[in-house]
mmCIF file of the N, C-alpha and C atoms, coordinates in Angstrom:
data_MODEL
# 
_entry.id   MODEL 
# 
loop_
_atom_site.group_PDB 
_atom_site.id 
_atom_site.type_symbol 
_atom_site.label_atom_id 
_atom_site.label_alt_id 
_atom_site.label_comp_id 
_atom_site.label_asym_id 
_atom_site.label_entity_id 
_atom_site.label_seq_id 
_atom_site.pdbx_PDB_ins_code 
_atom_site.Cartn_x 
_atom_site.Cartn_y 
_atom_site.Cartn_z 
_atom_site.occupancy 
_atom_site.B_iso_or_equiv 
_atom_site.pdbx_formal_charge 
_atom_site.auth_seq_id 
_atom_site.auth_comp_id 
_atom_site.auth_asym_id 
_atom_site.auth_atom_id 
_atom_site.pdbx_PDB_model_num 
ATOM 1   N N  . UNK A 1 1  ? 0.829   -1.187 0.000   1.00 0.00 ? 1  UNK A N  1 
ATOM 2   C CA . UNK A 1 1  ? 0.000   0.000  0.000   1.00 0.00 ? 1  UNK A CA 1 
ATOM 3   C C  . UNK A 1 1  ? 0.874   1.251  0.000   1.00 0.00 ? 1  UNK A C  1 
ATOM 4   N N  . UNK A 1 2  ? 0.244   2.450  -0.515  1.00 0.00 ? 2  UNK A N  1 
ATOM 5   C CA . UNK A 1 2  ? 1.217   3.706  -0.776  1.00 0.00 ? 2  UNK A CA 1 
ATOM 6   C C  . UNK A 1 2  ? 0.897   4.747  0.459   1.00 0.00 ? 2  UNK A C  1 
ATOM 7   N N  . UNK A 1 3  ? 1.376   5.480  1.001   1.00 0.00 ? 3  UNK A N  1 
ATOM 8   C CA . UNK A 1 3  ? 1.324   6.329  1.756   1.00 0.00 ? 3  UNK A CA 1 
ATOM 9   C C  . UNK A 1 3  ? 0.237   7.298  1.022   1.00 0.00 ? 3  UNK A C  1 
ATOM 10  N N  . UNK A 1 4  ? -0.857  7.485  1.793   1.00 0.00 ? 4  UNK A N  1 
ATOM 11  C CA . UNK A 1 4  ? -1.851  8.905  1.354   1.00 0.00 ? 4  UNK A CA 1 
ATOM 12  C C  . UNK A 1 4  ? -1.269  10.295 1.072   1.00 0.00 ? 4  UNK A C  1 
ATOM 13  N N  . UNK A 1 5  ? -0.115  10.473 2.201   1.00 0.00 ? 5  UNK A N  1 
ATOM 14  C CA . UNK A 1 5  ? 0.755   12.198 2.484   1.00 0.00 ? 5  UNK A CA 1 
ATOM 15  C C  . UNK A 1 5  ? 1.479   12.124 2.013   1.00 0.00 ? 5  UNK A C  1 
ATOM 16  N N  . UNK A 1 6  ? 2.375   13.458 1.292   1.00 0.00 ? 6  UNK A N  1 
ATOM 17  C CA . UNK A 1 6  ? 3.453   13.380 1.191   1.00 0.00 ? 6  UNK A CA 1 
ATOM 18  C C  . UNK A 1 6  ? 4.798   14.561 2.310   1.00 0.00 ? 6  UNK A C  1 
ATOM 19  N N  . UNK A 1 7  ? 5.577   14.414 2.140   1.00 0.00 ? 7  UNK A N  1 
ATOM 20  C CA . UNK A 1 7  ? 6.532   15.064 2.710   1.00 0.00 ? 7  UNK A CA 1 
ATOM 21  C C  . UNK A 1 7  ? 6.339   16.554 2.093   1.00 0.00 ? 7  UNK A C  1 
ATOM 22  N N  . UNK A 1 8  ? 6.251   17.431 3.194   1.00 0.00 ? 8  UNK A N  1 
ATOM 23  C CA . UNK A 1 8  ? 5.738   19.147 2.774   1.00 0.00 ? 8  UNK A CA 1 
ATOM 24  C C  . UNK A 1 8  ? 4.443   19.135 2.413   1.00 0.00 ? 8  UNK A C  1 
ATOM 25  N N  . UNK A 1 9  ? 3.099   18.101 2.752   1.00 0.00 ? 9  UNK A N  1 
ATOM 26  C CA . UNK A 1 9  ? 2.411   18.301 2.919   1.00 0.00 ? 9  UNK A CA 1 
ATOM 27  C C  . UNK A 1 9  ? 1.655   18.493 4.167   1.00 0.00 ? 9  UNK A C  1 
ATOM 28  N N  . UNK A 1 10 ? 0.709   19.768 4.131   1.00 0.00 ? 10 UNK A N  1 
ATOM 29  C CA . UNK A 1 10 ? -0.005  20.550 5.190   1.00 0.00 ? 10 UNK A CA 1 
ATOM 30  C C  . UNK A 1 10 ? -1.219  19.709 5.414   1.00 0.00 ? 10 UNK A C  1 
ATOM 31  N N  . UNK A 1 11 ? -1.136  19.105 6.945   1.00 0.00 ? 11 UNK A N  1 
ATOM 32  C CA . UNK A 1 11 ? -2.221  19.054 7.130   1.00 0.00 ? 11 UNK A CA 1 
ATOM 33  C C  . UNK A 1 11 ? -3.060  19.131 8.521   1.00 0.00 ? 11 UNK A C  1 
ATOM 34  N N  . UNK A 1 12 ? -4.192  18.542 9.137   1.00 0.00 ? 12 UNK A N  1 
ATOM 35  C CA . UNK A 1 12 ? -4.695  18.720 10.247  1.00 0.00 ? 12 UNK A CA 1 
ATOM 36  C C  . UNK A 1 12 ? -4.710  17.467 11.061  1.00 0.00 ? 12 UNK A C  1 
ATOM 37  N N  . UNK A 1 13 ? -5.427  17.432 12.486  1.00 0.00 ? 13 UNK A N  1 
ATOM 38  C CA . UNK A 1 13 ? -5.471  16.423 13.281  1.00 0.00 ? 13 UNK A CA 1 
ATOM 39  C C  . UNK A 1 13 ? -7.305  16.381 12.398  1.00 0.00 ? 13 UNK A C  1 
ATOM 40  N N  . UNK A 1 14 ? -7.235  14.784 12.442  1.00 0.00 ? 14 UNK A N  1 
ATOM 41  C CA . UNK A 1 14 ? -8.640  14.685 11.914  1.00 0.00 ? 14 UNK A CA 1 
ATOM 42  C C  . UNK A 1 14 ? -9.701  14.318 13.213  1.00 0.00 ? 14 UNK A C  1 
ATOM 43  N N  . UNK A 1 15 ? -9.236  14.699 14.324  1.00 0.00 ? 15 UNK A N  1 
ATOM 44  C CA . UNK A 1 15 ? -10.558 14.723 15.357  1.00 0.00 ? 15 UNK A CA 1 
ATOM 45  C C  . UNK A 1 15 ? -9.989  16.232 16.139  1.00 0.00 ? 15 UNK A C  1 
ATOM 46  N N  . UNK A 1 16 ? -9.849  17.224 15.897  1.00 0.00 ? 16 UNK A N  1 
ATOM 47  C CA . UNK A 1 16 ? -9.842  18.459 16.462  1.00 0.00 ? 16 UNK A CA 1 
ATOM 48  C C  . UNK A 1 16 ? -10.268 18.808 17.494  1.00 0.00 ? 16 UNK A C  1 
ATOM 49  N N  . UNK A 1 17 ? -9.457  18.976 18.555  1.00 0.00 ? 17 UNK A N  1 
ATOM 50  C CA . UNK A 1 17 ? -10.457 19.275 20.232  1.00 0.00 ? 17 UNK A CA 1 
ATOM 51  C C  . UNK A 1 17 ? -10.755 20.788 20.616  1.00 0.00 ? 17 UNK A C  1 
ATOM 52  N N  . UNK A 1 18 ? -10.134 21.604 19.163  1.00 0.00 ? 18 UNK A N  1 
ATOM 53  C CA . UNK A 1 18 ? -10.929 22.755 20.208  1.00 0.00 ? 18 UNK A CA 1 
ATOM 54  C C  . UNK A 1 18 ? -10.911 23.643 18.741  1.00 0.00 ? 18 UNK A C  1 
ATOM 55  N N  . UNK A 1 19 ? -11.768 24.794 18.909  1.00 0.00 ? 19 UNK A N  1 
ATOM 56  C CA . UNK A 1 19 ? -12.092 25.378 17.897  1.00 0.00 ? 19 UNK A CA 1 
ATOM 57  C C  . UNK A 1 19 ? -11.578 25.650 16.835  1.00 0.00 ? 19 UNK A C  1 
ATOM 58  N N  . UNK A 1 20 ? -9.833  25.975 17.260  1.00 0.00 ? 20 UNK A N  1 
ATOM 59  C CA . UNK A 1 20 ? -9.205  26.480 15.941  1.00 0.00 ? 20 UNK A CA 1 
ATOM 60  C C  . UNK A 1 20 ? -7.624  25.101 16.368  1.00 0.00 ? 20 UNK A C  1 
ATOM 61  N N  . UNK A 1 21 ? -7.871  24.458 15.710  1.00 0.00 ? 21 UNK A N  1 
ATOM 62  C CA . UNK A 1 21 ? -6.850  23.398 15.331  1.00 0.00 ? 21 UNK A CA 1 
ATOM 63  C C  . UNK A 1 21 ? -5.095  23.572 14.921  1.00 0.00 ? 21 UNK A C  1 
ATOM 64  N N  . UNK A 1 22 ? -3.943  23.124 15.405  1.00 0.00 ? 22 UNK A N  1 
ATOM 65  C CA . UNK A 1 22 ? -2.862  23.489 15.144  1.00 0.00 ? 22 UNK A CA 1 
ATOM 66  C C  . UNK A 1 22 ? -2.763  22.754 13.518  1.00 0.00 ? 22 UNK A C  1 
ATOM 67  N N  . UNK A 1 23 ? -1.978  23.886 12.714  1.00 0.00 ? 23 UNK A N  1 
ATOM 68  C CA . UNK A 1 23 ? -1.940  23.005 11.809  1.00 0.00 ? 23 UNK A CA 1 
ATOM 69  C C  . UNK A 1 23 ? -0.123  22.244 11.343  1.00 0.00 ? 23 UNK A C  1 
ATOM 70  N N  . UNK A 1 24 ? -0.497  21.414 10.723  1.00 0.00 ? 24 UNK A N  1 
ATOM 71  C CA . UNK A 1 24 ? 1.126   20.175 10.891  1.00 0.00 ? 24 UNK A CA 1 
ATOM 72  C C  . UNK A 1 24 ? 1.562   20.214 9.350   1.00 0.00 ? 24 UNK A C  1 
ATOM 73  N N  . UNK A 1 25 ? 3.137   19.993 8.941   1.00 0.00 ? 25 UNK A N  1 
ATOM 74  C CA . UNK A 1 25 ? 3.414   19.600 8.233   1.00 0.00 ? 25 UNK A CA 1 
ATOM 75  C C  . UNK A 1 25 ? 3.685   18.295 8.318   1.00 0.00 ? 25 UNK A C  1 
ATOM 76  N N  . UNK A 1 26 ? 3.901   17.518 7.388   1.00 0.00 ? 26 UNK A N  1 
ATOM 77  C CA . UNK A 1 26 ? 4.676   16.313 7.119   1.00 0.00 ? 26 UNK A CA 1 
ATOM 78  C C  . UNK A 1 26 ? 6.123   16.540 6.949   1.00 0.00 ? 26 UNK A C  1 
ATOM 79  N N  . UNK A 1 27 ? 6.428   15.953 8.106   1.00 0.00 ? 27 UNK A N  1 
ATOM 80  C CA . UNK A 1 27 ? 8.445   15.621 7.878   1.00 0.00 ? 27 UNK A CA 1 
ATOM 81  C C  . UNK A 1 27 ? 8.636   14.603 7.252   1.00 0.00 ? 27 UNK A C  1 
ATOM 82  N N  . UNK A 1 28 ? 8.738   13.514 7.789   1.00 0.00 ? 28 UNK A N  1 
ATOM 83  C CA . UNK A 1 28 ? 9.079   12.086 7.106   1.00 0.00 ? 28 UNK A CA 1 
ATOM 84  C C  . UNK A 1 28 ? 7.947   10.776 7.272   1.00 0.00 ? 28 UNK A C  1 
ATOM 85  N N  . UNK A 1 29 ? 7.752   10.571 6.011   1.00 0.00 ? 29 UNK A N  1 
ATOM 86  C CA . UNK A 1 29 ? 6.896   9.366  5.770   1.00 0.00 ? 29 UNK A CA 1 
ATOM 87  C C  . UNK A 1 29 ? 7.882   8.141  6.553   1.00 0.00 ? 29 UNK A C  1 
ATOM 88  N N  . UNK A 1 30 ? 7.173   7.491  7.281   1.00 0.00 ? 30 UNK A N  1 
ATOM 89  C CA . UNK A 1 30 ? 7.447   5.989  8.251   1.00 0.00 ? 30 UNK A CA 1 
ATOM 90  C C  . UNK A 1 30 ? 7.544   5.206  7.397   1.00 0.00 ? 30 UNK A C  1 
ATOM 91  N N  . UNK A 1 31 ? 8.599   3.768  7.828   1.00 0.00 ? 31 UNK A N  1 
ATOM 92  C CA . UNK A 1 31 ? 8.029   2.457  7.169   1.00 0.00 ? 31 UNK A CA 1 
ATOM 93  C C  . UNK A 1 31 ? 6.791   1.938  7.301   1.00 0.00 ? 31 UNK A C  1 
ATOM 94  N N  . UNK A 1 32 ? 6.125   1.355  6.490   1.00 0.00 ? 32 UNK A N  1 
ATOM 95  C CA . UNK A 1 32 ? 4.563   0.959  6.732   1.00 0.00 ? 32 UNK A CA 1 
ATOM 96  C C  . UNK A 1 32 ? 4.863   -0.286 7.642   1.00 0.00 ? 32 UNK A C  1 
ATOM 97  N N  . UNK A 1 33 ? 4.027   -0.292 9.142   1.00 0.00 ? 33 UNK A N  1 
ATOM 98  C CA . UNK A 1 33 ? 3.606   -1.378 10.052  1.00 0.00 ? 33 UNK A CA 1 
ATOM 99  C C  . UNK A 1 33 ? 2.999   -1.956 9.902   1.00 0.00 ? 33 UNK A C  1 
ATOM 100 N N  . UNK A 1 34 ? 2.680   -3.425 10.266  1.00 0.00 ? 34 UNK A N  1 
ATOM 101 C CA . UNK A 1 34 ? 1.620   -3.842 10.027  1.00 0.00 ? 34 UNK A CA 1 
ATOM 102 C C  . UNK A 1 34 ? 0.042   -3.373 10.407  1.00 0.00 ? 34 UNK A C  1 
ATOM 103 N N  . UNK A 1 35 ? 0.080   -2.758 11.189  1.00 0.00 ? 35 UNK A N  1 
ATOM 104 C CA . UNK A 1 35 ? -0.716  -1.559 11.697  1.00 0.00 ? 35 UNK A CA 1 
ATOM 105 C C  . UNK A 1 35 ? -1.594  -0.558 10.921  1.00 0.00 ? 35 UNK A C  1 
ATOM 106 N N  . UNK A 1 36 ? -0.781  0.446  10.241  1.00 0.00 ? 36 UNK A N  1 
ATOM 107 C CA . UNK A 1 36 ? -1.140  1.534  10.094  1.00 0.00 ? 36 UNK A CA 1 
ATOM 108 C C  . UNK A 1 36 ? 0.305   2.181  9.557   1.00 0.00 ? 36 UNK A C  1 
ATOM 109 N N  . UNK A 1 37 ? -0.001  2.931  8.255   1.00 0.00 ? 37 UNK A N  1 
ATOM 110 C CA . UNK A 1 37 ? 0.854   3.557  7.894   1.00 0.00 ? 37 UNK A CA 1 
ATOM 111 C C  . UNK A 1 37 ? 1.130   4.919  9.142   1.00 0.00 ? 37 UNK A C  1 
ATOM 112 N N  . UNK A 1 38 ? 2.268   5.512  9.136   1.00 0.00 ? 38 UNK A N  1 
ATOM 113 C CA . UNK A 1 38 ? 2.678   6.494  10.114  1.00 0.00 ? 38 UNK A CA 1 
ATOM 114 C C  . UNK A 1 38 ? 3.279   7.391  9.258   1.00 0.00 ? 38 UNK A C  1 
ATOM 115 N N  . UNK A 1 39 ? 3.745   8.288  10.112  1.00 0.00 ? 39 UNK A N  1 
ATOM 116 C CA . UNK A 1 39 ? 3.854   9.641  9.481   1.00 0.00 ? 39 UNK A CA 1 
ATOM 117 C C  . UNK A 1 39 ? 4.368   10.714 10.685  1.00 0.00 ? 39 UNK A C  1 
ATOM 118 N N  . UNK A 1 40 ? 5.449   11.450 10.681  1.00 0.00 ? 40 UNK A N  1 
ATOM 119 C CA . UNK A 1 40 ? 6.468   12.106 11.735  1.00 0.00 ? 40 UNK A CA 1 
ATOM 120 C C  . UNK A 1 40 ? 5.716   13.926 11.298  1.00 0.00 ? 40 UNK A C  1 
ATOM 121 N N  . UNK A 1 41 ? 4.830   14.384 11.871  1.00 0.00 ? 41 UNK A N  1 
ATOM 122 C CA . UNK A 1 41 ? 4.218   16.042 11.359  1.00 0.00 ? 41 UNK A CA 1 
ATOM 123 C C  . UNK A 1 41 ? 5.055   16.421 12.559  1.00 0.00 ? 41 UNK A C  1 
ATOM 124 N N  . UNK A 1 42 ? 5.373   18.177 12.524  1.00 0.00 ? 42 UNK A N  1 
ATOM 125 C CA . UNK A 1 42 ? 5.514   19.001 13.123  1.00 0.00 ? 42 UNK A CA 1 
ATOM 126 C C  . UNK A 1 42 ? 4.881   20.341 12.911  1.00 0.00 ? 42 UNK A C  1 
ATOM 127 N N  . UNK A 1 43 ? 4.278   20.785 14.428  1.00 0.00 ? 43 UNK A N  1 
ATOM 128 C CA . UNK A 1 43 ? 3.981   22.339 13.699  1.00 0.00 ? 43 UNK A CA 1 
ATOM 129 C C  . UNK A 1 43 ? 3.719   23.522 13.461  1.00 0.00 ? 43 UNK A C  1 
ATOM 130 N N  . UNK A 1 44 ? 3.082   23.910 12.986  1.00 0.00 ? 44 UNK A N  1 
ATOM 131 C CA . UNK A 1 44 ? 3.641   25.153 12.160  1.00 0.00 ? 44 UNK A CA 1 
ATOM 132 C C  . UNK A 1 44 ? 3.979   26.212 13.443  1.00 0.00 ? 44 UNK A C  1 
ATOM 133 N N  . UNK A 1 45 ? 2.924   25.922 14.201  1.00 0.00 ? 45 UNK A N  1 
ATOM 134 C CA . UNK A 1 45 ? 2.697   27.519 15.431  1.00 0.00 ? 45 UNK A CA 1 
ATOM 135 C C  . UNK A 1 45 ? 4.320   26.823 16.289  1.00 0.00 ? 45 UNK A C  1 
ATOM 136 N N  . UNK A 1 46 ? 5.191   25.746 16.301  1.00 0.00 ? 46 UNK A N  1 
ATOM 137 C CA . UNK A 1 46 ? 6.057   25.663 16.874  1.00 0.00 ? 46 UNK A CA 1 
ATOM 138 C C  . UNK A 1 46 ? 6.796   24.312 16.565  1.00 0.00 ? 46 UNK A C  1 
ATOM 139 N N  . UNK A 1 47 ? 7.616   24.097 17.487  1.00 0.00 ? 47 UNK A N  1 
ATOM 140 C CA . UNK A 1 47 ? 9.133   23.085 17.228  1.00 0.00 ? 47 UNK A CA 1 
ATOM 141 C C  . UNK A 1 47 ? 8.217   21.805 17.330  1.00 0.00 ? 47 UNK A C  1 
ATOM 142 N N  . UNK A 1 48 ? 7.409   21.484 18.081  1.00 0.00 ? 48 UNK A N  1 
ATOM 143 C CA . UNK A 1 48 ? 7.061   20.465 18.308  1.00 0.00 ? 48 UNK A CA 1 
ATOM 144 C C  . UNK A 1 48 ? 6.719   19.000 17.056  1.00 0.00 ? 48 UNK A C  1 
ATOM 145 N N  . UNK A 1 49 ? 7.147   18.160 17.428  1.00 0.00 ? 49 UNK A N  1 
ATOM 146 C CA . UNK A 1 49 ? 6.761   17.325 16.456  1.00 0.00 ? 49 UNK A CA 1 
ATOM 147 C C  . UNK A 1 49 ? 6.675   15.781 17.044  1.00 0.00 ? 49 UNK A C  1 
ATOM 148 N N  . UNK A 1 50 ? 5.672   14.997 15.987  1.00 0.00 ? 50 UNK A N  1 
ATOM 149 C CA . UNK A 1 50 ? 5.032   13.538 16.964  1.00 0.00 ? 50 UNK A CA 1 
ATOM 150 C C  . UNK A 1 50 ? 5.081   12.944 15.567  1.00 0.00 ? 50 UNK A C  1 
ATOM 151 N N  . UNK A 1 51 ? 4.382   11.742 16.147  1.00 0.00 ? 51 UNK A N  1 
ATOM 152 C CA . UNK A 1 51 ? 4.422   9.996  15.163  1.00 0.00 ? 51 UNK A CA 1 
ATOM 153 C C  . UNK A 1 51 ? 2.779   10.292 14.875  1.00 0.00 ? 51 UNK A C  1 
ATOM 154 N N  . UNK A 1 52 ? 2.376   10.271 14.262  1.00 0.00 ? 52 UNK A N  1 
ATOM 155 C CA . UNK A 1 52 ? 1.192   10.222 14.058  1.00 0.00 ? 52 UNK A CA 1 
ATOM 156 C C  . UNK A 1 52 ? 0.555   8.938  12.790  1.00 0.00 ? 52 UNK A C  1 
ATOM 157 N N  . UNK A 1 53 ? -0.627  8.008  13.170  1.00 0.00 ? 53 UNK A N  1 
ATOM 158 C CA . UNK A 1 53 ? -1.133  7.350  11.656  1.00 0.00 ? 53 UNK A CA 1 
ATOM 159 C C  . UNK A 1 53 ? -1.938  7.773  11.297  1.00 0.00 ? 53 UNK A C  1 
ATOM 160 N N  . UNK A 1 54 ? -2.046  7.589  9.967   1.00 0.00 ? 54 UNK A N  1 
ATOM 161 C CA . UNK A 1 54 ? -2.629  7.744  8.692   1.00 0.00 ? 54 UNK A CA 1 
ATOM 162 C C  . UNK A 1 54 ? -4.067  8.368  8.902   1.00 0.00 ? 54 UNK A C  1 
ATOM 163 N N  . UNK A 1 55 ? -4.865  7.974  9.792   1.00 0.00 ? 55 UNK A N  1 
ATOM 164 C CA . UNK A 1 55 ? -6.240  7.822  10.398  1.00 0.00 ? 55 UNK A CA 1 
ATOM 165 C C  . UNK A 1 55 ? -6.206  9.065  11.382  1.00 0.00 ? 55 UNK A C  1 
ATOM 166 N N  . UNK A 1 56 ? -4.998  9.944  11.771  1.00 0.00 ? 56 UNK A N  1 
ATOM 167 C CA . UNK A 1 56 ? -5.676  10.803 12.837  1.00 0.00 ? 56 UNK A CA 1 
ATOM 168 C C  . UNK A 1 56 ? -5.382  12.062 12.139  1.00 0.00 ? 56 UNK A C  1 
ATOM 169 N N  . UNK A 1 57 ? -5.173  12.159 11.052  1.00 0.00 ? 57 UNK A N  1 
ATOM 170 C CA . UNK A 1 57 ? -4.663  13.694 10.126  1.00 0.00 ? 57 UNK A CA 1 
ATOM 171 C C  . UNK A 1 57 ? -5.486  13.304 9.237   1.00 0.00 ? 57 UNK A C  1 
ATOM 172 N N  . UNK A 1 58 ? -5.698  14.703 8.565   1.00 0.00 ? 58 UNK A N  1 
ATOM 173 C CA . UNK A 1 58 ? -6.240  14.781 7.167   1.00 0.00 ? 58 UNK A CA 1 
ATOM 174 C C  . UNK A 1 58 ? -5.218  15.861 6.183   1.00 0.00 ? 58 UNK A C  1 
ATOM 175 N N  . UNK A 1 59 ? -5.975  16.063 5.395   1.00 0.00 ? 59 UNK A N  1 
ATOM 176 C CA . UNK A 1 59 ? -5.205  17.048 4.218   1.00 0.00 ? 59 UNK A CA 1 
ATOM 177 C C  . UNK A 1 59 ? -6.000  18.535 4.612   1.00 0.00 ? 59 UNK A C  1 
ATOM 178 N N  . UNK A 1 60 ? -5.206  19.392 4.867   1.00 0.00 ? 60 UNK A N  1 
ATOM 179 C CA . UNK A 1 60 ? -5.692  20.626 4.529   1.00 0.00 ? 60 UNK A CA 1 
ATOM 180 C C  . UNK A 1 60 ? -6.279  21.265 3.188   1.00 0.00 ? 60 UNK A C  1 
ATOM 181 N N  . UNK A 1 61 ? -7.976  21.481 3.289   1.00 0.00 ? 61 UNK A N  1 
ATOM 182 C CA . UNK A 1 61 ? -8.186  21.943 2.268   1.00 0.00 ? 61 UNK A CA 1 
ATOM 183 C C  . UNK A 1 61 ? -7.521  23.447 2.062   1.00 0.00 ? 61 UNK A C  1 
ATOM 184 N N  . UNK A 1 62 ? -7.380  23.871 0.687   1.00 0.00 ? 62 UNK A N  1 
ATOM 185 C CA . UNK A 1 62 ? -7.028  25.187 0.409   1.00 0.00 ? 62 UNK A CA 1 
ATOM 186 C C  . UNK A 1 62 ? -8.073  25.637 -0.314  1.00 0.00 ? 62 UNK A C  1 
ATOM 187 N N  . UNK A 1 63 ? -7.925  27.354 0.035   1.00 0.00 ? 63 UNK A N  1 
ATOM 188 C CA . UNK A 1 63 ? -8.950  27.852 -1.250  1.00 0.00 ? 63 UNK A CA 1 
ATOM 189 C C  . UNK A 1 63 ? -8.617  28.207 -3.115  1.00 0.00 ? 63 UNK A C  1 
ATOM 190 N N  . UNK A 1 64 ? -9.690  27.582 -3.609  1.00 0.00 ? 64 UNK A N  1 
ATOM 191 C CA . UNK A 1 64 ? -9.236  28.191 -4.779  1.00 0.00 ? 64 UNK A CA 1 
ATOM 192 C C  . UNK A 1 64 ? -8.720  29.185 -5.453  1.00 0.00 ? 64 UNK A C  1 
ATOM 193 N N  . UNK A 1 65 ? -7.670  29.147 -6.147  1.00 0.00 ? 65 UNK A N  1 
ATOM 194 C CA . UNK A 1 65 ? -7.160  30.622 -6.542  1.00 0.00 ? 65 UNK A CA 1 
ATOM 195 C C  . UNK A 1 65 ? -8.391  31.402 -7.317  1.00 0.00 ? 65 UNK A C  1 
ATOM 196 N N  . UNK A 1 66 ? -8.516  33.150 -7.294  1.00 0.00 ? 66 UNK A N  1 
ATOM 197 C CA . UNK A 1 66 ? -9.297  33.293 -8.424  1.00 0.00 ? 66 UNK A CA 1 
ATOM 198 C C  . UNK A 1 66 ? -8.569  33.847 -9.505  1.00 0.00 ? 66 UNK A C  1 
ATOM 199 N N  . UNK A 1 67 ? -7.750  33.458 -9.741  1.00 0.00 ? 67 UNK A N  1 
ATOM 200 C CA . UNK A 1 67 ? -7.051  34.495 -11.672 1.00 0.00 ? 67 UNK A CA 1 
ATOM 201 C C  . UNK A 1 67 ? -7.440  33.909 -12.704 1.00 0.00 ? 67 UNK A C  1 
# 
């Protein structure tokens, strides 16, 4: 199976506990576990960074450009 994220991609915690959500990049894609693919985010508002799988982030939507 392929990893969903990629590396320098922005995204969120997909169960959010409070109104306005930190948002994460992707550092380094994990070896796949038998488990659950993983994934190393850090972010943006600071240094911090965790292990996170596949199942607790999503993709940040963006808005459409208008030109």
């Amino acid at each position: 199976m392929t990893h969903k994220f990629q590396v320098g991609q922005t995204v969120l915690p997909a169960h959010p506990r409070g109104a306005n959500p930190s948002t994460y990049v992707i550092v380094q894609v994990l070896p796949e576990t038998s488990h659950e693919r993983q994934y190393r985010i850090r972010a943006l508002s600071s240094a911090t960074e965790c292990i996170v799988g596949e199942t607790q982030i999503k993709a940040l939507k963006t808005e459409p450009s208008l030109s």
